[in-house]
TIRO-538872 format. One record per residue: residue in one letter; residue number from 1; x, y, z of N, C-alpha, C in turn. Coordinates in Angstrom, 2 decimals, m for minus. Layout:
N
+-----+-----+---------+---------+---------+---------+---------+---------+---------+---------+---------+
| res |   n |     n_x |     n_y |     n_z |    ca_x |    ca_y |    ca_z |     c_x |     c_y |     c_z |
+-----+-----+---------+---------+---------+---------+---------+---------+---------+---------+---------+
|   A | NUM |       X |       Y |       Z |       X |       Y |       Z |       X |       Y |       Z |
...
+-----+-----+---------+---------+---------+---------+---------+---------+---------+---------+---------+
# end
This chain:
192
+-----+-----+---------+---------+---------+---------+---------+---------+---------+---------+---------+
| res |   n |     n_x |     n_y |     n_z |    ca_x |    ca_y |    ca_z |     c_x |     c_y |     c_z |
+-----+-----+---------+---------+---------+---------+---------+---------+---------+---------+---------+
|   X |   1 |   39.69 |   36.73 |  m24.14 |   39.46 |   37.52 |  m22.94 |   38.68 |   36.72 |  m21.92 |
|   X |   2 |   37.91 |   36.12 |  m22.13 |   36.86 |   35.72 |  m21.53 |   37.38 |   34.17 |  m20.66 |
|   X |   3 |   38.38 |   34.02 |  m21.99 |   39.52 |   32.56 |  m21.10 |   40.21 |   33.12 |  m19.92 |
|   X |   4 |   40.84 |   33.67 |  m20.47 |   41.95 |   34.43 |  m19.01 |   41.23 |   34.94 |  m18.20 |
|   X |   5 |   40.23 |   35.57 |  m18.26 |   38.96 |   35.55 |  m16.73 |   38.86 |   34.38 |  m16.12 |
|   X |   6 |   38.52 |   33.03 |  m16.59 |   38.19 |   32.23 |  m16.21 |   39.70 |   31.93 |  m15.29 |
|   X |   7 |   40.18 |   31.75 |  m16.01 |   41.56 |   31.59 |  m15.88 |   42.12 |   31.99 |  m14.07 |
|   X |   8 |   41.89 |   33.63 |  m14.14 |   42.27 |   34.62 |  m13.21 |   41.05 |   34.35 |  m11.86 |
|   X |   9 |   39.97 |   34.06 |  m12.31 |   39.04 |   33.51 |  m11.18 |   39.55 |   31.76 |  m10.64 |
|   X |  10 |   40.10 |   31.15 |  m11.58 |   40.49 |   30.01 |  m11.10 |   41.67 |   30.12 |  m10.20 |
|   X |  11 |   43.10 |   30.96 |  m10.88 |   43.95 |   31.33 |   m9.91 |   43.64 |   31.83 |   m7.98 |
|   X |  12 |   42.30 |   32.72 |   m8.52 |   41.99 |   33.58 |   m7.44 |   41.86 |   32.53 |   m6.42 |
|   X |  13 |   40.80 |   31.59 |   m6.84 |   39.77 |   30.58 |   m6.32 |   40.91 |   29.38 |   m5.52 |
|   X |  14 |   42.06 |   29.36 |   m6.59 |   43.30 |   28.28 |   m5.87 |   43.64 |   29.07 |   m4.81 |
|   X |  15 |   44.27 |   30.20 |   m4.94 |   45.20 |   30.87 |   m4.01 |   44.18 |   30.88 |   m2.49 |
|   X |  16 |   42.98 |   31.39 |   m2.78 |   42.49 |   31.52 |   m1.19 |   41.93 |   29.81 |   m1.00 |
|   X |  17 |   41.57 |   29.34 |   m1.79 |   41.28 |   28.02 |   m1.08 |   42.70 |   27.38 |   m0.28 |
|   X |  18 |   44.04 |   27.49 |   m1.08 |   44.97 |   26.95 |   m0.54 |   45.42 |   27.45 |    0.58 |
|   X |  19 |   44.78 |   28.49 |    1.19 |   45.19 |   29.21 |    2.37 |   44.39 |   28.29 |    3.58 |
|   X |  20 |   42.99 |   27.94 |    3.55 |   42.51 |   26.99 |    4.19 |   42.67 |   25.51 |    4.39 |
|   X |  21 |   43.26 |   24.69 |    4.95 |   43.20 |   23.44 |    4.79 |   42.14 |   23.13 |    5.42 |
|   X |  22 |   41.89 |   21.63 |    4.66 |   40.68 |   20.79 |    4.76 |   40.40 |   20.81 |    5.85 |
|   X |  23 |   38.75 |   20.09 |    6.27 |   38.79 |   19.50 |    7.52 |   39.77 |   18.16 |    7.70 |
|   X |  24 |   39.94 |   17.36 |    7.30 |   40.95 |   16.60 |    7.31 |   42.38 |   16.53 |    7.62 |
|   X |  25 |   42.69 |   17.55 |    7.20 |   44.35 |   18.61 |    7.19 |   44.06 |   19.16 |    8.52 |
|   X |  26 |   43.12 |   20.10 |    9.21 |   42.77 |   20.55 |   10.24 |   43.10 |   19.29 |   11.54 |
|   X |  27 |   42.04 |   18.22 |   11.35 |   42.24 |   17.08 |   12.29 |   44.04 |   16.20 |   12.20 |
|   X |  28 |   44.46 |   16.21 |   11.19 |   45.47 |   15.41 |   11.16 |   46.46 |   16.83 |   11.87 |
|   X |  29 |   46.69 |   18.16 |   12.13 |   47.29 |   18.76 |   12.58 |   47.43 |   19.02 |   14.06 |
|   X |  30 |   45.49 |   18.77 |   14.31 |   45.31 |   18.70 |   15.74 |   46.04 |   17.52 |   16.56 |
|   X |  31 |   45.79 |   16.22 |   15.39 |   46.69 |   15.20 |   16.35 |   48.15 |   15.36 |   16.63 |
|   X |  32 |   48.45 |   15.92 |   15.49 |   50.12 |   16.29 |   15.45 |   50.15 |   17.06 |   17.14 |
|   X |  33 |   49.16 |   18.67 |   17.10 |   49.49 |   19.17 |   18.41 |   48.72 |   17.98 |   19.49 |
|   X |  34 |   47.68 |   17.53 |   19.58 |   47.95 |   16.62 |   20.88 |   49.07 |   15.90 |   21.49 |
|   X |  35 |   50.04 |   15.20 |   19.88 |   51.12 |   14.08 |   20.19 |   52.19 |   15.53 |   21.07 |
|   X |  36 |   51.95 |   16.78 |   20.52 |   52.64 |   17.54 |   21.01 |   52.94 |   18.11 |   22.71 |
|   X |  37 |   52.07 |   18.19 |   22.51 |   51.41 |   18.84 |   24.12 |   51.45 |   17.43 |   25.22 |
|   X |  38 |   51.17 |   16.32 |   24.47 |   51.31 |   15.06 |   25.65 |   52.66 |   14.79 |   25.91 |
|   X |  39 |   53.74 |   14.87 |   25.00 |   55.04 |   14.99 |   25.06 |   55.38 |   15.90 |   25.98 |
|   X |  40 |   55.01 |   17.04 |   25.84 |   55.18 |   18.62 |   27.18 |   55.04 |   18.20 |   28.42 |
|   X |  41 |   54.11 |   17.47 |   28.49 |   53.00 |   17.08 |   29.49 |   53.94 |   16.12 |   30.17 |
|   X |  42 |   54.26 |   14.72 |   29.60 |   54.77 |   13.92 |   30.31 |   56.29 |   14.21 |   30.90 |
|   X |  43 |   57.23 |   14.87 |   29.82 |   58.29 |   14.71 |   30.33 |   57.93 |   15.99 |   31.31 |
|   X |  44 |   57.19 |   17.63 |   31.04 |   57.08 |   18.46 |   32.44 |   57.03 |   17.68 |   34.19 |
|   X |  45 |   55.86 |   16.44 |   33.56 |   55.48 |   15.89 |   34.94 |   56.62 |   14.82 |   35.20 |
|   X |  46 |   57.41 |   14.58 |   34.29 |   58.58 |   13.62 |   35.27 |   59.98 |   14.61 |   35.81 |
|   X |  47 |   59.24 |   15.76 |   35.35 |   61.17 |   16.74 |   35.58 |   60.57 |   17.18 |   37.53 |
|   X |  48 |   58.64 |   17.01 |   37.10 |   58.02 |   17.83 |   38.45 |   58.37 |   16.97 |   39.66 |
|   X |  49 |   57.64 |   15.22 |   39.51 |   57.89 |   14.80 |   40.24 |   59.61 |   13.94 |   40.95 |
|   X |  50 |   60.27 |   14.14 |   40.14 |   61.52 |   13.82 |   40.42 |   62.22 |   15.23 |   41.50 |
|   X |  51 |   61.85 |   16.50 |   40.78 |   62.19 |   17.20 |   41.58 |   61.42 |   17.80 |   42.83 |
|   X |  52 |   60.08 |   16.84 |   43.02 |   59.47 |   17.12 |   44.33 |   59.75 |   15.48 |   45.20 |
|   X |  53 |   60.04 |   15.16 |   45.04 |   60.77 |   13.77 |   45.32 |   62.23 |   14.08 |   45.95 |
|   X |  54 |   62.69 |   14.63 |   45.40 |   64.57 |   15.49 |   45.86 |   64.43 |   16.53 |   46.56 |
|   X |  55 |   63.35 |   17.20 |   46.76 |   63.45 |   18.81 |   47.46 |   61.99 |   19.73 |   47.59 |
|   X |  56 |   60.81 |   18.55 |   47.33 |   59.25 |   18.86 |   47.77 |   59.32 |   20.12 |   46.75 |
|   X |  57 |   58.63 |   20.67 |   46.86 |   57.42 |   22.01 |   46.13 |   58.23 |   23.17 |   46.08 |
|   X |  58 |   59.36 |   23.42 |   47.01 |   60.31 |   24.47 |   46.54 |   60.94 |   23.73 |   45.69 |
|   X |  59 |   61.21 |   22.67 |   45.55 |   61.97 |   22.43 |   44.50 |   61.42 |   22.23 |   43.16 |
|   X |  60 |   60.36 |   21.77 |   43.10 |   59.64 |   22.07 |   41.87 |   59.37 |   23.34 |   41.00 |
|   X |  61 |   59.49 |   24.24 |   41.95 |   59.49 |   26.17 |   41.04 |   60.19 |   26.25 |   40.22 |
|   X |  62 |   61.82 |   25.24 |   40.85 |   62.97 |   25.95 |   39.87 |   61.98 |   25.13 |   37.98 |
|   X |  63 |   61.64 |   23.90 |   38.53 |   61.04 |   23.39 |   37.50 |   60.43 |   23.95 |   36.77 |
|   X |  64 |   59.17 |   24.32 |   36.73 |   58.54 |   25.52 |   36.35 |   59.23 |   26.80 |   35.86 |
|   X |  65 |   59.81 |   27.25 |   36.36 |   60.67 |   28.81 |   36.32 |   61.62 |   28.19 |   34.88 |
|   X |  66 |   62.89 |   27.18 |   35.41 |   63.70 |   26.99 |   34.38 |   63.52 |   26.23 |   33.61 |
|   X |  67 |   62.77 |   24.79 |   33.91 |   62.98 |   23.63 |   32.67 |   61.52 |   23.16 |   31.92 |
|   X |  68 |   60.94 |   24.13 |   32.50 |   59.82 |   23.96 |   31.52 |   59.82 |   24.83 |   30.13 |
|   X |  69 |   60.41 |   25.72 |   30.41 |   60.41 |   27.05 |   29.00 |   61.06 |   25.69 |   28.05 |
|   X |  70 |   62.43 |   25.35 |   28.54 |   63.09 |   24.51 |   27.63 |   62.59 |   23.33 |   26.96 |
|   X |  71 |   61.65 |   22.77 |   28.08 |   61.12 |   21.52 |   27.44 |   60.09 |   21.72 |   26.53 |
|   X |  72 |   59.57 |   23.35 |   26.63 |   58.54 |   23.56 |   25.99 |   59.11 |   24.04 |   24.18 |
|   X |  73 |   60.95 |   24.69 |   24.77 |   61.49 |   25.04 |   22.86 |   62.07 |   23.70 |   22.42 |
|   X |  74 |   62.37 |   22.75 |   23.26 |   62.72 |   21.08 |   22.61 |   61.69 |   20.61 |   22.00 |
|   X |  75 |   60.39 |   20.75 |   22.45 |   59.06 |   19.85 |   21.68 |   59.00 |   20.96 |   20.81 |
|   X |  76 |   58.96 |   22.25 |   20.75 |   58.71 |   23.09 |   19.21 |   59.91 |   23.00 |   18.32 |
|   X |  77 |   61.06 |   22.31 |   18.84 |   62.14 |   21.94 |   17.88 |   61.60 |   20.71 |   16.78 |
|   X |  78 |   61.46 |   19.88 |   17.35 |   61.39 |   18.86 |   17.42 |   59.91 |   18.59 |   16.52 |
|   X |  79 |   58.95 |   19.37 |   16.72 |   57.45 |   19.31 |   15.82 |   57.45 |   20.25 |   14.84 |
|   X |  80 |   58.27 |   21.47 |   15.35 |   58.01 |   22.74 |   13.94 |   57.36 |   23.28 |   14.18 |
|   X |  81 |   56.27 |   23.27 |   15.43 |   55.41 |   24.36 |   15.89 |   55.79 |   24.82 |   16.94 |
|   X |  82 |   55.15 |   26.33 |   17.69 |   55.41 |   27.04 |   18.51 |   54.65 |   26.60 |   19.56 |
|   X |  83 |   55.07 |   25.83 |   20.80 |   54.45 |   25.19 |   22.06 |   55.31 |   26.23 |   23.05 |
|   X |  84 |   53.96 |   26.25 |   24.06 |   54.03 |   27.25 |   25.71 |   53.04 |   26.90 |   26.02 |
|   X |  85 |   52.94 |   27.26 |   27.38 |   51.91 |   27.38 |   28.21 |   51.67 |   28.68 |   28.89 |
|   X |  86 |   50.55 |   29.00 |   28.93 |   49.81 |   30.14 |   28.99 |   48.82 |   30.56 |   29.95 |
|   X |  87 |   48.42 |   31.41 |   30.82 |   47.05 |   31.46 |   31.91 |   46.71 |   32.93 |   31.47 |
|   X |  88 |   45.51 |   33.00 |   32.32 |   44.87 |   34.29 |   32.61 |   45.70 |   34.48 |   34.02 |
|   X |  89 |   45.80 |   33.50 |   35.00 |   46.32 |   33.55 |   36.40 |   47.61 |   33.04 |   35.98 |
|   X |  90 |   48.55 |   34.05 |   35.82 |   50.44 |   33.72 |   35.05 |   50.81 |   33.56 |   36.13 |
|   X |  91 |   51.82 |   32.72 |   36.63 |   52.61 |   33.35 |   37.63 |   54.10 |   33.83 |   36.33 |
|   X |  92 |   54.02 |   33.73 |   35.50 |   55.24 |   34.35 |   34.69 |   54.22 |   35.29 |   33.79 |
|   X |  93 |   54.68 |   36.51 |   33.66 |   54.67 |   37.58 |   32.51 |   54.20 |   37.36 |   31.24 |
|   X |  94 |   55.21 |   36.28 |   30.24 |   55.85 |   35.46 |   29.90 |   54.22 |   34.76 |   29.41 |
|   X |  95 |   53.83 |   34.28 |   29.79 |   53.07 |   33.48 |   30.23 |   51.53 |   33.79 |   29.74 |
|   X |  96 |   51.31 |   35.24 |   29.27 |   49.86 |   35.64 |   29.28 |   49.54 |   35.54 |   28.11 |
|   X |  97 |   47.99 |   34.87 |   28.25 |   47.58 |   34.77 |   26.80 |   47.23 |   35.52 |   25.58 |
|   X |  98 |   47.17 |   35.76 |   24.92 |   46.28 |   36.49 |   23.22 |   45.16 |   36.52 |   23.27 |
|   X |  99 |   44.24 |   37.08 |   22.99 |   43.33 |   37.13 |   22.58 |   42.31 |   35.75 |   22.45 |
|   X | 100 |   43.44 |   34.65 |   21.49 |   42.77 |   33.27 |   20.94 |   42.87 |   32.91 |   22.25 |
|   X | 101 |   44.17 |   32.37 |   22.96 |   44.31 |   32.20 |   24.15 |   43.09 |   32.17 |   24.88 |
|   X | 102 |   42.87 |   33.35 |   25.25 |   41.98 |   34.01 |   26.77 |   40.72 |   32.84 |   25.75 |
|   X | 103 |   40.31 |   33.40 |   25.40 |   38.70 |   32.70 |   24.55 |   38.96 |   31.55 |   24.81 |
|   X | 104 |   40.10 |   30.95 |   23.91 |   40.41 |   29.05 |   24.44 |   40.41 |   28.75 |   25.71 |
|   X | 105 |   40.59 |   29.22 |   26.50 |   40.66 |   28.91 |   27.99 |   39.54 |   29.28 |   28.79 |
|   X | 106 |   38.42 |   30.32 |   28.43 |   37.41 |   30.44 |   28.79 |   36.27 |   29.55 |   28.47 |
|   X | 107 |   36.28 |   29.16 |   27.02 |   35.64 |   28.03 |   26.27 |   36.28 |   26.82 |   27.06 |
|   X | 108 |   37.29 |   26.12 |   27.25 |   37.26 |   24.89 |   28.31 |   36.93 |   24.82 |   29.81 |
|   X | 109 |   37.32 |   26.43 |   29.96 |   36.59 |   26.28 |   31.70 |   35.01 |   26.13 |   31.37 |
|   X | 110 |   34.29 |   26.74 |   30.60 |   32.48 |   26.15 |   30.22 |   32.36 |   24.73 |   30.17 |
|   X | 111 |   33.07 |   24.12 |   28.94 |   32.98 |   22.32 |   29.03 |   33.67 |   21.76 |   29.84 |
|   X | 112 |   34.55 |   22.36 |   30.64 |   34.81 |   21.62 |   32.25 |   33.30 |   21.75 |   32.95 |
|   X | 113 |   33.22 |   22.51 |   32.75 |   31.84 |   22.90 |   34.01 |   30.87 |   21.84 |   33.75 |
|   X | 114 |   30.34 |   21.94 |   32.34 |   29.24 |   21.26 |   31.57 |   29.56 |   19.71 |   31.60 |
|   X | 115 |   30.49 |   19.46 |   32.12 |   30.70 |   17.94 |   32.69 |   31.92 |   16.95 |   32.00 |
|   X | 116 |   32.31 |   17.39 |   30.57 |   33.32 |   17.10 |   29.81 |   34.54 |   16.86 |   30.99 |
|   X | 117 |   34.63 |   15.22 |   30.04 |   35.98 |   14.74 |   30.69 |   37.38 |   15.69 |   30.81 |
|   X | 118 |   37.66 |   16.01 |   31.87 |   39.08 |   16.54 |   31.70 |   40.04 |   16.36 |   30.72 |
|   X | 119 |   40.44 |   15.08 |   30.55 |   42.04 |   14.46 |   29.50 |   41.20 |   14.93 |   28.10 |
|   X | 120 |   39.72 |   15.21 |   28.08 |   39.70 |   15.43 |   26.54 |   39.70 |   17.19 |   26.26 |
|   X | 121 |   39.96 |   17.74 |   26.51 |   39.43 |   19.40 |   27.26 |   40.49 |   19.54 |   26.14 |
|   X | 122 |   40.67 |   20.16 |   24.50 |   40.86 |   21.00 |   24.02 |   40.40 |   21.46 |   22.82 |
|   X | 123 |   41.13 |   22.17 |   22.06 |   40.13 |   22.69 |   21.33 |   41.18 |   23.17 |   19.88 |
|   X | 124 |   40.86 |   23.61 |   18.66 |   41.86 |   24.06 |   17.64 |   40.55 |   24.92 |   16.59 |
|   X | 125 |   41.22 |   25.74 |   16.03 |   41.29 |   26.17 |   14.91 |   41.98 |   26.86 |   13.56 |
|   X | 126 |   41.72 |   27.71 |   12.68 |   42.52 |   28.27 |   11.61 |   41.86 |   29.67 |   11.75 |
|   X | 127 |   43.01 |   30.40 |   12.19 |   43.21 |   31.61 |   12.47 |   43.72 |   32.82 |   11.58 |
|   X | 128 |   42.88 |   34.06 |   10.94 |   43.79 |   34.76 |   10.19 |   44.33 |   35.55 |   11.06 |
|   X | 129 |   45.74 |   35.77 |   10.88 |   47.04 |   36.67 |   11.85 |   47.62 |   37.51 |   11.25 |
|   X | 130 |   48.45 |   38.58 |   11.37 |   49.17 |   39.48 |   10.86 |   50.08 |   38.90 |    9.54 |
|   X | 131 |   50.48 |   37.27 |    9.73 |   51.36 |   37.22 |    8.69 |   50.41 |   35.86 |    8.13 |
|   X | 132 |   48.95 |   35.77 |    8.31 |   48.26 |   35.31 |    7.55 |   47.63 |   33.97 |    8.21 |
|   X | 133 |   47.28 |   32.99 |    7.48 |   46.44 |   32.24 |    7.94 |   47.44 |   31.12 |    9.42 |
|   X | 134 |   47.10 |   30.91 |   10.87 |   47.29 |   29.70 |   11.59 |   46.65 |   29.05 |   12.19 |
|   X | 135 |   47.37 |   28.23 |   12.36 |   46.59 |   26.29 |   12.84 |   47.25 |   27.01 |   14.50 |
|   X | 136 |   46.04 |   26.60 |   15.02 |   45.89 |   27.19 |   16.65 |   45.34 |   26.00 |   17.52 |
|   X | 137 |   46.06 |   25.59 |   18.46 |   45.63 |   24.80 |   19.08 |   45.56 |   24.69 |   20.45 |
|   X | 138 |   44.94 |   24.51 |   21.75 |   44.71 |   24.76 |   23.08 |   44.28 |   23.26 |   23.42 |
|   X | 139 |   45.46 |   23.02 |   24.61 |   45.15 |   21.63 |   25.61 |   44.85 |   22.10 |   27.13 |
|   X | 140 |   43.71 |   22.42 |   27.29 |   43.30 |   22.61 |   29.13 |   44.92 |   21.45 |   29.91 |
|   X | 141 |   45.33 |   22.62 |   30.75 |   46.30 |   22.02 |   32.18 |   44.97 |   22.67 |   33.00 |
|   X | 142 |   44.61 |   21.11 |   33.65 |   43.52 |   21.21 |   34.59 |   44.20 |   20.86 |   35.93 |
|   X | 143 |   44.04 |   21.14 |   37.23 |   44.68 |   21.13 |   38.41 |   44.29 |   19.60 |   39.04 |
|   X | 144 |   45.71 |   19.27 |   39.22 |   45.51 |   18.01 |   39.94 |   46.00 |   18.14 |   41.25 |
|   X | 145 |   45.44 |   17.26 |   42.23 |   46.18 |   17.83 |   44.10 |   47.44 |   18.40 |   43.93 |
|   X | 146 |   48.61 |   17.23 |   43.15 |   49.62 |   17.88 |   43.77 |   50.25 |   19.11 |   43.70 |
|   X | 147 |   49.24 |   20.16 |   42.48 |   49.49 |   21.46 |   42.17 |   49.16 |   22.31 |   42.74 |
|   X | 148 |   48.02 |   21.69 |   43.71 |   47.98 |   22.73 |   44.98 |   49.13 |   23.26 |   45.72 |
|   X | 149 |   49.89 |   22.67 |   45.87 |   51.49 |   22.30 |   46.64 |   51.92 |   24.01 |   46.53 |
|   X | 150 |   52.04 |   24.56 |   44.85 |   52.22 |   25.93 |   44.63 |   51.58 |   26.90 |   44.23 |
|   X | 151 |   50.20 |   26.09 |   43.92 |   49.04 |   26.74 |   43.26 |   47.84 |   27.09 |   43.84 |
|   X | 152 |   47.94 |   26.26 |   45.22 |   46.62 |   25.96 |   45.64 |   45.96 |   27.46 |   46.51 |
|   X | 153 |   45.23 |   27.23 |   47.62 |   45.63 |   28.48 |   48.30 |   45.79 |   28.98 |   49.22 |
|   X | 154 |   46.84 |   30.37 |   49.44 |   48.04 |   30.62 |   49.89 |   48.07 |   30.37 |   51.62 |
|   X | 155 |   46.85 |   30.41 |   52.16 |   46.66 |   29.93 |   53.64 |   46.82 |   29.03 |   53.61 |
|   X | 156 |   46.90 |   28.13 |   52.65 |   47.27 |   26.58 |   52.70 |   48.38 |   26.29 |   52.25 |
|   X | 157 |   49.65 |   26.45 |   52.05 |   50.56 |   26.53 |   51.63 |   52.05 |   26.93 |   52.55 |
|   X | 158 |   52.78 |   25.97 |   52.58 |   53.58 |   25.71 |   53.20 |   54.78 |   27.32 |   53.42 |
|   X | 159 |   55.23 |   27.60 |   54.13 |   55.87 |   28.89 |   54.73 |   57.21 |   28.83 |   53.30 |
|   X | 160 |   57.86 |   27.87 |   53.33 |   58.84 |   27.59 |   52.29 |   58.66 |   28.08 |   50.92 |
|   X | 161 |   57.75 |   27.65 |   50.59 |   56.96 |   27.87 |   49.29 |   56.18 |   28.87 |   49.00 |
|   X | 162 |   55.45 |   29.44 |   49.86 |   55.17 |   31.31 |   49.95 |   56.36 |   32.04 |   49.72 |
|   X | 163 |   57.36 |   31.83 |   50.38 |   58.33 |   32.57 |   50.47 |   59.43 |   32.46 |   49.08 |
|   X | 164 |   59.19 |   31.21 |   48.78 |   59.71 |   30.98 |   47.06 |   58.86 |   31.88 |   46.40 |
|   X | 165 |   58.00 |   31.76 |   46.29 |   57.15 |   31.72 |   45.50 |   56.97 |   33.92 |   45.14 |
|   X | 166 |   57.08 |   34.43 |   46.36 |   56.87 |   35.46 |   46.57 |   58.58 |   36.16 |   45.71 |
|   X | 167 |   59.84 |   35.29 |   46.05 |   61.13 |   35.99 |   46.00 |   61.12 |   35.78 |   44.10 |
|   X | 168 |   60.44 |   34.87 |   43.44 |   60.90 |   34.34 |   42.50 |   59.57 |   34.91 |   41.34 |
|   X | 169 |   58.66 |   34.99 |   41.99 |   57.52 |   35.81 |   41.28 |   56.46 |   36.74 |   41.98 |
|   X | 170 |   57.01 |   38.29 |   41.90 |   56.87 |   38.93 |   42.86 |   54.79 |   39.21 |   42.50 |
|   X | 171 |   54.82 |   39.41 |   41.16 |   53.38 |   39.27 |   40.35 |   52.34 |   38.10 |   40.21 |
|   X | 172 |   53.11 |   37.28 |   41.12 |   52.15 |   35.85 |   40.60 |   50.77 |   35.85 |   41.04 |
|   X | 173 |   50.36 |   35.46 |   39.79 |   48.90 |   35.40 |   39.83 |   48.03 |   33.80 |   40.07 |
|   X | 174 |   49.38 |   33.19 |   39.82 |   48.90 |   31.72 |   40.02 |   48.53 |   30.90 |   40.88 |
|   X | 175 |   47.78 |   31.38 |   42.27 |   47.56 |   30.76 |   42.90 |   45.87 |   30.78 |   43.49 |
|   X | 176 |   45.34 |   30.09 |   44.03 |   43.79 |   30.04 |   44.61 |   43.04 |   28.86 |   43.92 |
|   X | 177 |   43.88 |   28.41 |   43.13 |   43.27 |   27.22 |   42.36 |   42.93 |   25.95 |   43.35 |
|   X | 178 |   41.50 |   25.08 |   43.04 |   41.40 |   24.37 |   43.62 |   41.16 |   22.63 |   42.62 |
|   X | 179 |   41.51 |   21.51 |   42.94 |   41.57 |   20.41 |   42.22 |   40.49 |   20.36 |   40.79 |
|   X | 180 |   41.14 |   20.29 |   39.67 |   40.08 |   19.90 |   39.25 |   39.63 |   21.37 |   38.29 |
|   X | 181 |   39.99 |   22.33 |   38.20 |   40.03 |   23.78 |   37.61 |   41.13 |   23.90 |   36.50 |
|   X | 182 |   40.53 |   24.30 |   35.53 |   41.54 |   24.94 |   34.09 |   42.74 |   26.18 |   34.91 |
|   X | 183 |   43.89 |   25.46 |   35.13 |   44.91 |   26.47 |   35.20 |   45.56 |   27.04 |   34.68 |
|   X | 184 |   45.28 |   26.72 |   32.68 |   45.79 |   27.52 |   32.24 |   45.97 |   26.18 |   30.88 |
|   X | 185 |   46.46 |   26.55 |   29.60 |   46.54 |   25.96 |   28.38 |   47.66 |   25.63 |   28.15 |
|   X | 186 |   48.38 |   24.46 |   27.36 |   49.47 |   23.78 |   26.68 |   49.09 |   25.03 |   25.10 |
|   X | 187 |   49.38 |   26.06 |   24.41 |   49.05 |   26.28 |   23.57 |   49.86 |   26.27 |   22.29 |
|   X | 188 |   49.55 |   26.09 |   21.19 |   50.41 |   24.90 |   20.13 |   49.72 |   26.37 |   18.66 |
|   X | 189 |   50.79 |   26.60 |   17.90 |   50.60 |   27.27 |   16.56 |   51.64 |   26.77 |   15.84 |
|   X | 190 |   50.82 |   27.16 |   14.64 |   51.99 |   26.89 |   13.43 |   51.23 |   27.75 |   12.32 |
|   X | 191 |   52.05 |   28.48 |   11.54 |   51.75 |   29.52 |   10.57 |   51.29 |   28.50 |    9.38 |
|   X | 192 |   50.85 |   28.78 |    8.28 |   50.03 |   27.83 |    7.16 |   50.79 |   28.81 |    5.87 |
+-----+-----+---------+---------+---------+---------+---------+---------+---------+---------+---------+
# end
């Protein structure tokens, strides 16, 4: 009797430890989502500037609107985790954060403030969820000039691009941002 206790506490003791991975497992996942999110990142910003290059800042929405969702389910093809991007200020629906979210993005607008380099601005943890333990991860999209173009604000902003901006997202919340401000998270999960 007294074996199979041991036994049944050892089972117990495997099963929830194996629900946690290491700190080690933790960091080697985070790099996985950085390699992730920099992938998002670069090809988003070559689909942006090619198409503000061909047709300026209205033409960049369609970017945003259509080929970012996609570029964002090609890199979760492609890694096995669930990548989007997310704000408190959406201009898509679509777009609004969770709970972890809102906190992750409030926690990098503080270490933006507190002086933390921008390119390093994110953050991860292990989350219990409805279908159990996830690896959660948040990359600050911090505003650079040329996102003023659709982001910036709206007295400053070209008649073309109000008027996009207004026909194509009648709710948008995404704009008043000024250089240099958390506009919102690259956010990266994967169930455990």
């Amino acid at each position: 009797m007294h074996h199979t206790l041991k036994l049944s506490v050892l089972a117990l003791c495997l099963t929830g430890c194996a629900g946690m991975p290491s700190a080690e497992k933790q960091a080697e996942m985070a790099a996985q989502a950085r390699t992730a999110a920099g992938s998002l990142i670069k090809t988003l910003g070559g689909e942006l500037k090619s198409a503000m290059a061909a047709g300026g800042p209205e033409q960049a929405i369609s970017v945003c609107k259509e080929k970012a969702p996609a570029i964002a389910a090609a890199v979760s093809a492609q890694t096995g985790m669930s990548v989007k991007r997310v704000s408190t200020r959406h201009r898509n629906p679509n777009a609004t954060p969770d709970a972890w979210e809102a906190q992750a993005i409030a926690s990098l607008e503080k270490r933006l403030a507190a002086g933390e380099k921008a390119e390093s601005l994110d953050t991860y943890a292990v989350v219990d969820g409805p279908q159990g333990k996830t690896f959660r991860y948040a990359k600050a999209l911090v505003t650079q000039a040329v996102c003023l173009e659709c982001h910036g604000m709206p007295e400053a902003m070209k008649e073309g691009v109000k008027a996009r901006l207004a026909a194509e997202y009648p709710s948008d919340k995404a704009v008043g941002y000024a250089a240099g401000m958390v506009r919102g998270i690259i956010t990266i999960s994967k169930p455990l």
